[in-house]
C-alpha positions in Angstrom: 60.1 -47.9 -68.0 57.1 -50.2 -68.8 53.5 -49.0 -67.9 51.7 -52.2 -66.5 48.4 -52.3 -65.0 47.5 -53.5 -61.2 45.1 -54.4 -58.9 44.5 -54.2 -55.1 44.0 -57.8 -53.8 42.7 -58.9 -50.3 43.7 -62.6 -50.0 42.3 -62.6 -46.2 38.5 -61.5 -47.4 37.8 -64.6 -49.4 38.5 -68.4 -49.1 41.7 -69.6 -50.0 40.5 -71.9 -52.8 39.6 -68.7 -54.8 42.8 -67.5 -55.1 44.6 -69.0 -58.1 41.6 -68.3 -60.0 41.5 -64.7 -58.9 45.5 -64.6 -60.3 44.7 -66.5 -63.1 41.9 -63.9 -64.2 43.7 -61.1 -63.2 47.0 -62.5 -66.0 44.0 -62.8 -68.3 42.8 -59.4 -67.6 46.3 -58.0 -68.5 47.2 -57.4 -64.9 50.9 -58.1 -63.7 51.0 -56.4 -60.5 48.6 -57.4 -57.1 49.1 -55.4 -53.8 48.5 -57.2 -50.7 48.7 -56.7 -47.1 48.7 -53.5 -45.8 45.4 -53.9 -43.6 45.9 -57.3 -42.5 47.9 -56.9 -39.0 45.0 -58.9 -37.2 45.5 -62.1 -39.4 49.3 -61.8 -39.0 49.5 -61.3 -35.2 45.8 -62.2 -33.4 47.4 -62.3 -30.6 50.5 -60.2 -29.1 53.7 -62.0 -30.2 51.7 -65.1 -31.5 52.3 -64.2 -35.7 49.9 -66.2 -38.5 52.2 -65.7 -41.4 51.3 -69.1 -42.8 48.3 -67.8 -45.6 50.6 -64.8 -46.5 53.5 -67.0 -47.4 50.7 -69.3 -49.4 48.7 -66.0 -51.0 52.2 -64.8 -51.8 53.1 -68.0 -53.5 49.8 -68.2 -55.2 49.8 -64.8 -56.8 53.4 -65.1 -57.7 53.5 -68.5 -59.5 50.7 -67.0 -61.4 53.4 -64.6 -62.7 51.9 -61.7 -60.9 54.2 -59.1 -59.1 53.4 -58.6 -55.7 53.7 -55.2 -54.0 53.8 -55.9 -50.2 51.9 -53.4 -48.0 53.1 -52.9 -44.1 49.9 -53.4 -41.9 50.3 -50.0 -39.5 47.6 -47.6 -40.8 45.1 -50.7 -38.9 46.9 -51.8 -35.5 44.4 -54.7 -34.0 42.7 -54.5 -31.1 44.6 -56.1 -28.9 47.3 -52.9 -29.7 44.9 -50.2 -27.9 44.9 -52.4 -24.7 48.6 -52.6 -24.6 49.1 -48.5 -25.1 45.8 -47.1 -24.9 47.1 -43.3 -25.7 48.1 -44.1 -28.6 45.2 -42.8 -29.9 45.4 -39.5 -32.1 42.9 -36.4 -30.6 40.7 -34.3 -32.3 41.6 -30.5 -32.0 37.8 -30.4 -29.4 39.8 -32.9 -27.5 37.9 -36.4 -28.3 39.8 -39.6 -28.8 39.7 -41.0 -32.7 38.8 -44.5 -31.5 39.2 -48.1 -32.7 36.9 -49.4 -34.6 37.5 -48.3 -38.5 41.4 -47.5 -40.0 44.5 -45.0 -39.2 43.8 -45.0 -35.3 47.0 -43.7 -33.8 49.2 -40.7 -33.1 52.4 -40.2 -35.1 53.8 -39.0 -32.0 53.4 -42.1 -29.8 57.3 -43.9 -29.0 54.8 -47.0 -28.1 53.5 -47.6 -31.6 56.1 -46.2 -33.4 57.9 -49.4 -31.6 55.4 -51.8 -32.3 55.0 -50.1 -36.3 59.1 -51.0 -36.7 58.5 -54.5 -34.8 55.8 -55.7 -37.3 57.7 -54.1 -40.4 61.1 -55.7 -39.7 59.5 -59.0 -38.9 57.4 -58.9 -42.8 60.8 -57.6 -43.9 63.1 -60.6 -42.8 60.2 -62.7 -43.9 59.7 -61.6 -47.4 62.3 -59.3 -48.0 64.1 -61.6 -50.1 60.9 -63.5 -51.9 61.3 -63.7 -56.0 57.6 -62.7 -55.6 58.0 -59.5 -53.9 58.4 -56.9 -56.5 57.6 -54.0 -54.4 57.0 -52.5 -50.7 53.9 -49.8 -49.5 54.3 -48.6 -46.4 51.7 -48.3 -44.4 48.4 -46.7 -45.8 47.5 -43.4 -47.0 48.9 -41.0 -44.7 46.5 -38.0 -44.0 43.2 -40.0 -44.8 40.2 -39.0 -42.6 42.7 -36.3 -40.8 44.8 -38.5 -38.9 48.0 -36.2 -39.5 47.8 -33.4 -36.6 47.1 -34.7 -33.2 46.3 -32.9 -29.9 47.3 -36.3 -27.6 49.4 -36.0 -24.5 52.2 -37.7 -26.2 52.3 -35.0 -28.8 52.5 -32.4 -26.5 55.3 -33.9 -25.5 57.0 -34.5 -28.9 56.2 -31.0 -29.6 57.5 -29.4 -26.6 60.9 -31.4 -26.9 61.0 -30.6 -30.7 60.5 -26.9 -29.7 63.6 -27.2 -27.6 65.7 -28.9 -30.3 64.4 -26.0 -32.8 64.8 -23.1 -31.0 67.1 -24.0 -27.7 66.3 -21.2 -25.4 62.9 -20.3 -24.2 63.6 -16.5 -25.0 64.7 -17.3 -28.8 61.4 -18.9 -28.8 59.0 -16.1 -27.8 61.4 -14.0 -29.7 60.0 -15.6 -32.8 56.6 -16.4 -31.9 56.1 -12.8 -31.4 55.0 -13.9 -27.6 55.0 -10.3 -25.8 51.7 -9.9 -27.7 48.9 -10.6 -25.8 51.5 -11.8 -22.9 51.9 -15.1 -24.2 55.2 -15.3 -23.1 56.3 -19.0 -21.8 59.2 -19.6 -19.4 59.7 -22.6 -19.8 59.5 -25.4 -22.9 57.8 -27.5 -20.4 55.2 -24.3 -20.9 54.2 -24.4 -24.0 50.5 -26.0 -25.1 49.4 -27.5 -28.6 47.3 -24.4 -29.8 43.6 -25.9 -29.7 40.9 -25.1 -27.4 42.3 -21.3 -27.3 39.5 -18.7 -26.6 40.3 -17.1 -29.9 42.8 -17.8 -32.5 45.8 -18.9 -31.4 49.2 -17.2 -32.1 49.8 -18.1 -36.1 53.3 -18.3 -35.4 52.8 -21.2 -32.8 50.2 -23.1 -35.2 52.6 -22.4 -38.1 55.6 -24.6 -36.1 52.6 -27.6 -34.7 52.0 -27.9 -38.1 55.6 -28.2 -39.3 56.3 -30.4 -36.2 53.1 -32.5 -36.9 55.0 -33.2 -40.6 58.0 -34.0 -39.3 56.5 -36.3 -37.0 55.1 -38.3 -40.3 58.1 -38.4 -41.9 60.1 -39.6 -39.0 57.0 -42.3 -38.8 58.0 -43.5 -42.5 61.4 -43.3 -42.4 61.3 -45.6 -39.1 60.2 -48.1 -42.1 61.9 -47.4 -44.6 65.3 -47.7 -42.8 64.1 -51.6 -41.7 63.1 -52.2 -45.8 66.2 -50.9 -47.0 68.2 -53.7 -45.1 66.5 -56.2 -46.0 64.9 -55.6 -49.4 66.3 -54.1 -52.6 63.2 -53.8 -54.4 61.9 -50.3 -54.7 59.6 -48.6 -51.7 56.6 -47.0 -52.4 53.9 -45.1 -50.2 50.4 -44.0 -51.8 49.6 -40.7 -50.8 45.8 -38.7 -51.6 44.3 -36.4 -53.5 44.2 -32.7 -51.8 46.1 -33.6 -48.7 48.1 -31.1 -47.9 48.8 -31.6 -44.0 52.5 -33.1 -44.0 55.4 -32.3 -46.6 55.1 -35.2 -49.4 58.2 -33.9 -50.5 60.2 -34.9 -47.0 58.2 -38.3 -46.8 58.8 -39.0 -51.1 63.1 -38.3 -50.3 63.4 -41.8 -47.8 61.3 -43.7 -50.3 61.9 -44.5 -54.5 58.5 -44.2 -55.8 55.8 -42.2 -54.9 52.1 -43.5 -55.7 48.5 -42.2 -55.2 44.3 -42.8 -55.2 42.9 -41.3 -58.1 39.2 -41.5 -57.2 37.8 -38.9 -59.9 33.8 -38.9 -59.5 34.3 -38.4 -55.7 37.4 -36.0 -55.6 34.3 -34.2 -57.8 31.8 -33.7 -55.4 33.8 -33.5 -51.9 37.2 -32.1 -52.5 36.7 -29.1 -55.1 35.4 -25.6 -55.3 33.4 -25.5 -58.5 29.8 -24.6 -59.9 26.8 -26.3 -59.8 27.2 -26.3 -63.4 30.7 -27.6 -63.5 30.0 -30.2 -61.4 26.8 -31.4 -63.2 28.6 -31.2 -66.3 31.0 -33.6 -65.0 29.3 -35.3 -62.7 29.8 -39.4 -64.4 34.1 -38.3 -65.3 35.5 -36.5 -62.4 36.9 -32.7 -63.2 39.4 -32.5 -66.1 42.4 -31.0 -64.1 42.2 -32.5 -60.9 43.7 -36.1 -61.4 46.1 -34.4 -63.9 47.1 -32.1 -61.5 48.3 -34.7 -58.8 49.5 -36.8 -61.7 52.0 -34.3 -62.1 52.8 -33.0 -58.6 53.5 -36.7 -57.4 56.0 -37.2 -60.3 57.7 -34.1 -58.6 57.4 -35.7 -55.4 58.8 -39.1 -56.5 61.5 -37.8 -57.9 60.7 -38.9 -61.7 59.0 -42.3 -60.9 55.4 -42.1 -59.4 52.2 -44.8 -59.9 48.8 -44.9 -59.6 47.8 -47.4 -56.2 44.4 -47.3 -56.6 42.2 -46.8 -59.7 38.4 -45.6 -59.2 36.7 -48.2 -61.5 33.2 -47.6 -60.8 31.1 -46.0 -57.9 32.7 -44.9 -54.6 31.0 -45.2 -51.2 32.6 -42.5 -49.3 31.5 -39.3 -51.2 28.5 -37.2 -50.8 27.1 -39.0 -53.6 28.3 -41.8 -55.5 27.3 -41.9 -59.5 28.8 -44.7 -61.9 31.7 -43.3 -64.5 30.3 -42.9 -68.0 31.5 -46.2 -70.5 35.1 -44.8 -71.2 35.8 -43.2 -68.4 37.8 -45.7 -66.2 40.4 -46.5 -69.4 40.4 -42.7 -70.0 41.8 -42.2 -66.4 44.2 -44.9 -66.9 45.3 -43.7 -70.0 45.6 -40.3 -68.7 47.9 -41.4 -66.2 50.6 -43.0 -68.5 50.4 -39.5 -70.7 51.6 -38.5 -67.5 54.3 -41.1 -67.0 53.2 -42.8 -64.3 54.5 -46.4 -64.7 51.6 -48.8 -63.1 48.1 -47.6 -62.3 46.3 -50.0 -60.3 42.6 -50.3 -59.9 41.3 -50.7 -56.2 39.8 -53.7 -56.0 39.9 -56.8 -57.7 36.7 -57.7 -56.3 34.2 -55.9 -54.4 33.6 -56.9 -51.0 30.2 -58.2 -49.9 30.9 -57.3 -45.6 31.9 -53.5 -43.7 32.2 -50.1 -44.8 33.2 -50.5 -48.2 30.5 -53.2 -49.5 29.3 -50.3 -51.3 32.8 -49.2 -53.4 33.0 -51.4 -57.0 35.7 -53.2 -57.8 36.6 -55.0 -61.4 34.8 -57.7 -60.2 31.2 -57.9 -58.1 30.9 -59.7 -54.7 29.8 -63.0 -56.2 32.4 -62.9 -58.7 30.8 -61.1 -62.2 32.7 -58.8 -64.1 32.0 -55.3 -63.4 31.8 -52.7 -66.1 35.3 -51.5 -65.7 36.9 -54.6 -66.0 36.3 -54.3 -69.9 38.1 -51.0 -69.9 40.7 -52.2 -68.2 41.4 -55.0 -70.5 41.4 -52.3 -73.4 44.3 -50.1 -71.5 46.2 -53.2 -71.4 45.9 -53.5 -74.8 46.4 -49.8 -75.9 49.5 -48.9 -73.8 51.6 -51.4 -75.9 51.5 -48.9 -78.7 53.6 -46.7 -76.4 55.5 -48.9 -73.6 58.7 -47.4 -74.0 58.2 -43.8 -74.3 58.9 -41.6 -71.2 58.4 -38.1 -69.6 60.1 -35.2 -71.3 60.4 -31.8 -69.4 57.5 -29.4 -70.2 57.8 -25.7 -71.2 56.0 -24.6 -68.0 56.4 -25.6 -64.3 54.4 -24.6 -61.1 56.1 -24.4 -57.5 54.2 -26.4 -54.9 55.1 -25.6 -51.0 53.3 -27.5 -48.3 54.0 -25.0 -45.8 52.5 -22.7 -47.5 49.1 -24.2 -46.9 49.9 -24.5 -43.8 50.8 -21.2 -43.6 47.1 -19.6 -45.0 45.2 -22.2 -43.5 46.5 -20.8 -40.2 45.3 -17.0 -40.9 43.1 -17.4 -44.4 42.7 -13.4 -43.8 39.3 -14.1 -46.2 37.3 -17.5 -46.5 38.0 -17.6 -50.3 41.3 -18.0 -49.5 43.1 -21.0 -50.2 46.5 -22.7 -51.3 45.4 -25.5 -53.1 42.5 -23.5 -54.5 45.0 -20.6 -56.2 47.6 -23.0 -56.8 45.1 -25.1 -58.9 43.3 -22.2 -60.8 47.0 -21.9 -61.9 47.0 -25.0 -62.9 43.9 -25.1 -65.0 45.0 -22.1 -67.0 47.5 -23.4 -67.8 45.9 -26.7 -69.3 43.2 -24.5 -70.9 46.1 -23.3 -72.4 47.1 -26.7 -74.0 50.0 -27.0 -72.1 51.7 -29.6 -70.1 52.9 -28.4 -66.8 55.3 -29.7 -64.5 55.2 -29.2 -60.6 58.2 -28.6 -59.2 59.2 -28.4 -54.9 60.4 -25.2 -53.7 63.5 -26.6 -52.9 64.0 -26.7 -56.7 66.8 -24.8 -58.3 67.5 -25.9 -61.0 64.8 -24.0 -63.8 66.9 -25.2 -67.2 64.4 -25.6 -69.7 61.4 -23.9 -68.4 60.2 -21.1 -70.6 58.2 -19.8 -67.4 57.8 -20.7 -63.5 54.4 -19.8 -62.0 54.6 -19.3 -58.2 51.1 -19.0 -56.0 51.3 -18.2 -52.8 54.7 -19.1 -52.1 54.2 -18.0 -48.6 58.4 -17.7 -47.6 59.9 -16.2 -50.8 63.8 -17.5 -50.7 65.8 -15.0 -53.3 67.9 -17.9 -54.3 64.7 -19.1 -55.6 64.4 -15.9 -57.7 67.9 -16.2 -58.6 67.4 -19.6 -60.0 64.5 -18.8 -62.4 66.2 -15.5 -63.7 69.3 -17.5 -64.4 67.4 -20.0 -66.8 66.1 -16.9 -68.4 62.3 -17.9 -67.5 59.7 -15.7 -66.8 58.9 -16.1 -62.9 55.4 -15.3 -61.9 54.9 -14.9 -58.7 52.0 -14.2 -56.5 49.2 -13.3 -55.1 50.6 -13.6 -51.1 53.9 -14.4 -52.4 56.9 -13.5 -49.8 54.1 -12.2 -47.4 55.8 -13.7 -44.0 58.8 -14.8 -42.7 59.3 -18.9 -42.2 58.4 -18.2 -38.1 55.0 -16.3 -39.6 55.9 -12.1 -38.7 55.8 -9.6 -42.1 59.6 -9.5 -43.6 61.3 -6.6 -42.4 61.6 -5.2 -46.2 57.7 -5.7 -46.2 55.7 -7.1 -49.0 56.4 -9.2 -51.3 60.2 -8.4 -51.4 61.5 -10.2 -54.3 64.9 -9.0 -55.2 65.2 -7.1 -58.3 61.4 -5.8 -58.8 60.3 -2.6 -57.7 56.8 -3.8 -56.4 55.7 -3.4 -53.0 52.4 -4.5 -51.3 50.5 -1.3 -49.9 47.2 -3.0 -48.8 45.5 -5.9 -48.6 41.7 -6.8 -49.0 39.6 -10.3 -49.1 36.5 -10.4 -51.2 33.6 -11.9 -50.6 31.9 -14.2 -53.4 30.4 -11.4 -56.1 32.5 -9.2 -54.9 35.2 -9.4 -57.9 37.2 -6.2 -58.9 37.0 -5.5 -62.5 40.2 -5.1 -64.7 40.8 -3.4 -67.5 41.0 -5.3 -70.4 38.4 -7.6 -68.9 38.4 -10.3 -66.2 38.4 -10.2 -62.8 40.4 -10.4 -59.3 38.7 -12.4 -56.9 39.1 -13.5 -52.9 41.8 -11.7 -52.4 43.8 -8.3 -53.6 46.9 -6.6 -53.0 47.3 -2.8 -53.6 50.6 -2.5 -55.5 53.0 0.4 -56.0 56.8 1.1 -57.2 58.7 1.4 -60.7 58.1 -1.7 -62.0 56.6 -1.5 -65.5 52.5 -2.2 -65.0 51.4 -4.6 -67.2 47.5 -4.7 -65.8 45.1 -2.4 -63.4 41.9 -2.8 -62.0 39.3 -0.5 -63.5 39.7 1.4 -60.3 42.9 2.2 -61.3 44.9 0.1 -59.1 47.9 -2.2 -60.7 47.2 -5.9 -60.8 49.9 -7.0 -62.4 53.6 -5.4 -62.5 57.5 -7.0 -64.1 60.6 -5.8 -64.2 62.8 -7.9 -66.7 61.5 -11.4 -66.1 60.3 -10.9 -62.7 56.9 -10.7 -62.1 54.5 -9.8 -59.6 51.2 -10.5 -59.7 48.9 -9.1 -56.9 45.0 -10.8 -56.7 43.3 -14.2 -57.6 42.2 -13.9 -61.0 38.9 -16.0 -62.5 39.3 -18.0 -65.1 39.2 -14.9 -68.1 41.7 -12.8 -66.5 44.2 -16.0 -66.1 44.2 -16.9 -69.3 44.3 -13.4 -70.5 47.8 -13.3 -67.7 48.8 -16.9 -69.7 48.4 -14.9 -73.2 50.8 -12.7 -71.8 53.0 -15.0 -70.7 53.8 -16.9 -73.4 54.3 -14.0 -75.8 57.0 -12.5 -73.4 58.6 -16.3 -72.8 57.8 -17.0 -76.5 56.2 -20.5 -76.0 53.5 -21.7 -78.0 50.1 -22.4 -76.4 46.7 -24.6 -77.7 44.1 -23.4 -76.6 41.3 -26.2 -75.0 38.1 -26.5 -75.9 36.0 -27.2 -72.7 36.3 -30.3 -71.1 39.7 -31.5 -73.7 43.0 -31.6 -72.3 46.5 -31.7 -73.9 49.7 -33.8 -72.7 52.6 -34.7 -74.6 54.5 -37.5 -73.6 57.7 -37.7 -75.2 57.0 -37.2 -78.9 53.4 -38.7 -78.3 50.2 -36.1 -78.0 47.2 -36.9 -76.0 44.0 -35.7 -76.3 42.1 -36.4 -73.5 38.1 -35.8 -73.8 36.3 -35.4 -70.3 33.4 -34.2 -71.9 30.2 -36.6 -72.2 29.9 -36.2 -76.1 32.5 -35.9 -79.3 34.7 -33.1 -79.9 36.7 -32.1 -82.7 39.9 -30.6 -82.8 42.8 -29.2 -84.7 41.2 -31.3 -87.5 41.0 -34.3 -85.0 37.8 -36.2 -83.7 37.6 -37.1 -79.9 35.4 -39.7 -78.9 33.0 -38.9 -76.2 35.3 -39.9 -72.6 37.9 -41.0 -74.9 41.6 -40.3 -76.0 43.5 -40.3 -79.1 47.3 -40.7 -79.3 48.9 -38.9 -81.9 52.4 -38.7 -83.4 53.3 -36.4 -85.9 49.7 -35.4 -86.0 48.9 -39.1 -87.1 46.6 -41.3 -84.9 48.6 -44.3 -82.9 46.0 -45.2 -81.1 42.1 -44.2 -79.6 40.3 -45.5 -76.8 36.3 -45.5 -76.9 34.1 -47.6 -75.1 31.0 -45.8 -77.1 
């Protein structure tokens, strides 16, 4: 596959005597893909029935005799006005009960039949439009599912949807408080007709009925996207594409990524920073201007899982944000060392949101390659030395790395439902793997936990896996990798009750769970050796062979062959100390990272990736401040630095 670059481009914000410029700069720039459309249902259909498709089939023409390839969004994530009027619940509701009203993006309920109706009207109508056009290289559909927490929806018509779904799932009413557990607390329903969305409860809510809103809520999102997809595929053979966010965790990616070919996402580094991660003050001062060193890398990889080998970048942070706490520029580099970082991962296009930043409404603040009155912004530069670098590697692709990480969706679900501690959290564990790992020096793949097929992989690292499937275990054995599993791994049934073997119960270790305590911050259990177990910590016993304790005495870490069990959340020391471990048993090799570098191979190409604000040199090699160096055979190909 080629790696090109993109842009995000919004025809109906500026006159339309600008536009063959805009494509002629954007060729210039090294562009060759533009996506349109996708918030623009009020300038295709002002008026119910009444469609303006005229400037689409001109910007369309426009971009695409400039020899750019167009990737057409469907408008749905901003239904007009008018659309409210016509089904005025179709507005999602807050879990306090408040309407999320009109008058911003992603107003409506996944649930609704209405808009549902009116979402597969407008798409088949774009899709019998352009579904044939030369220019259309591409389909999005709709817009960043999950933003601003649009997935899980208290409305009347998901009550609805969720009762019927309940009925579907579990056909009797007594199967159903059978697995909800429901004589507790006599929460026994009679009938489906019943059963309430669990918000607005005087205290917690039964897990188990959370635990199936929040799998129904997915399904409801995939169902949403497959209504389009269905209408693309029979019109359109060019591939289908949705661009999903970073840390967004409230519907299965991996359902929505199977009805669609590529899966895409927005990398928006310096913000990601400040509003989506648990880190220090320090860390996050260090790194304030480049955005942390794992976090893109990490989606990077779990989106190439999710699009099944083929995955992009939809929007590229190229300077300042407006929607994070706070909103400092990237340090010169930083925009091409995000870019570049992306290919290393083998994402094909990565495309920078905007082409031009907009003078009017909430985003007047967010750059773009260009500023309002037409100037190049800084990252424009950068992105004209990508374009140049990646044509030293264009043809190379992903190979399979030596380690892989199992990601579960439900499995957030699951301990966002009952945490048990407030340091507790999926993404949070999940990621701490992650980052060992890449301290390591290694390249990690992320793999669904439907996956069984482990061929290759010298060892599989699985957090929190909150249903433990043996097959699963079965499968890693078989490729003679070492399976890590845990903390909280196998800790509940998939309807949310403890497994009737008890804790963890993975087939062929001797380990059992005894106990279970969350920490407090500074409350970490020291281990022998050094490091420390943090959040959250399992008292272990059995015959398993203990390969770490707690000072206390208490095991930490226990195997049997090459199954193990690993029972707290380890800081950063006492990973890479379980890492070390690792890959002398699995006898891989490992790099170890300097603070702030980071490793990926791509095919028989090395990256070195430096987040840090100021040179490094390793393994003999210099790294630019916020640059990268491509190496083959230890031999420099090429080396961005805008310093």
């Amino acid at each position: 596959m080629s790696k090109d670059l993109g842009v995000c481009y919004y025809p109906e914000h500026w006159p339309e005597d600008m536009w063959a410029k805009d494509a002629a700069d954007m060729v210039a720039a090294g562009i060759k893909w533009v996506r349109i459309g996708e918030f623009a249902w009020s300038r295709m259909e002002a008026v119910p029935g009444k469609l303006t498709l005229e400037w689409l089939d001109r910007a369309i023409d426009v971009l695409g005799g400039a020899g750019l390839k167009v990737i057409l969004g469907t408008p749905t994530a901003t239904p007009p006005r008018w659309m409210i009027d016509k089904h005025p619940d179709m507005l999602a509701v807050d879990e306090s009960g408040n309407p999320r009203k009109f008058g911003s993006r992603r107003h409506y309920c996944f649930s609704h039949d209405g808009y549902r109706e009116e979402s597969a009207r407008i798409t088949r109508i774009v899709a019998e439009r352009y579904g044939r056009n030369r220019h259309i290289a591409a389909w999005q559909t709709d817009n960043e599912y999950g933003c601003h927490d649009t997935i899980i929806s208290y409305s009347e018509p998901a009550k609805i949807a969720f009762q019927k779904w309940c009925r579907d799932k579990y056909g009797t009413i007594h199967t159903l408080n059978e697995a909800w557990g429901n004589i507790f607390w006599s929460m026994e329903y009679f009938s489906f007709e019943d059963i309430d969305l669990p918000n607005l409860t005087v205290t917690e809510p039964n897990p188990s009925h959370v635990l199936a809103f929040r799998r129904f809520s997915s399904d409801q999102v995939v169902r949403f996207n497959k209504v389009q997809a269905d209408i693309l595929r029979e019109n359109t053979d060019m591939p289908l594409i949705h661009n999903y966010m970073g840390r967004i965790l409230e519907f299965d990616h991996f359902d929505v990524g199977a009805d669609l070919d590529i899966a895409s996402w927005d990398s928006y580094p310096i913000g990601f920073l400040s509003d989506r991660l648990e880190a220090s003050d320090d860390h996050k001062a260090r790194f304030l201007r480049q955005g942390d060193p794992d976090m893109q890398a990490f989606h990077h990889d779990l989106y190439r899982a999710v699009g099944k080998g083929r995955w992009w970048v939809m929007e590229q942070q190229p300077g300042p944000v407006n929607w994070a706490p706070f909103n400092p520029a990237p340090l010169p580099g930083m925009v091409a060392l995000w870019s570049l970082e992306a290919f290393a991962h083998g994402a094909e296009v990565v495309s920078y949101f905007r082409w031009r930043q907009a003078p009017m409404a909430q985003e007047m603040m967010h750059a773009g390659l260009q500023t309002p009155d037409g100037r190049e912004a800084p990252g424009m530069a950068e992105a004209r030395q990508v374009a140049d670098i990646v044509k030293a590697f264009d043809d190379v692709e992903s190979s399979q790395s030596p380690v892989a990480i199992v990601f579960d969706y439900a499995s957030d679900w699951a301990w966002h439902t009952q945490p048990q501690g407030a340091g507790f959290d999926y993404f949070r564990l999940t990621f701490a793997t992650y980052r060992a790992l890449r301290r390591a020096g290694l390249s990690v793949d992320i793999v669904n936990s439907d996956c069984r097929d482990f061929a290759g992989y010298r060892a599989v690292f699985a957090p929190g896996l909150a249903t433990l499937e043996p097959s699963l275990v079965e499968a890693i054995d078989d490729a003679g990798a070492i399976g890590v599993l845990g903390p909280r791994t196998g800790a509940i049934t998939t309807e949310f009750r403890i497994p009737e073997g008890g804790r963890p119960g993975v087939p062929g270790l001797d380990a059992r769970v005894e106990l279970i305590e969350s920490l407090p911050p500074h409350a970490g259990m020291a281990v022998v050796g050094g490091g420390t177990v943090d959040h959250w910590c399992e008292r272990l016993s059995g015959s398993a062979k203990p390969l770490l304790s707690l000072e206390n005495g208490a095991l930490v870490l226990m195997a049997e062959r090459n199954r193990w069990y690993l029972g707290g959340f380890p800081d950063e020391t006492l990973f890479d100390r379980i890492v070390g471990l690792v890959s002398e048993a699995g006898e891989f090799e490992t790099h170890p990272m300097p603070e702030g570098l980071r490793r990926r191979m791509l095919g028989d190409l090395e990256f070195l990736i430096n987040y840090d604000a100021g040179d490094v040199t390793h393994d003999g090699q210099r790294i630019p401040a916020c640059g990268v160096v491509v190496r083959k055979d230890g031999q420099v190909l090429a080396e961005s630095n805008m310093n």
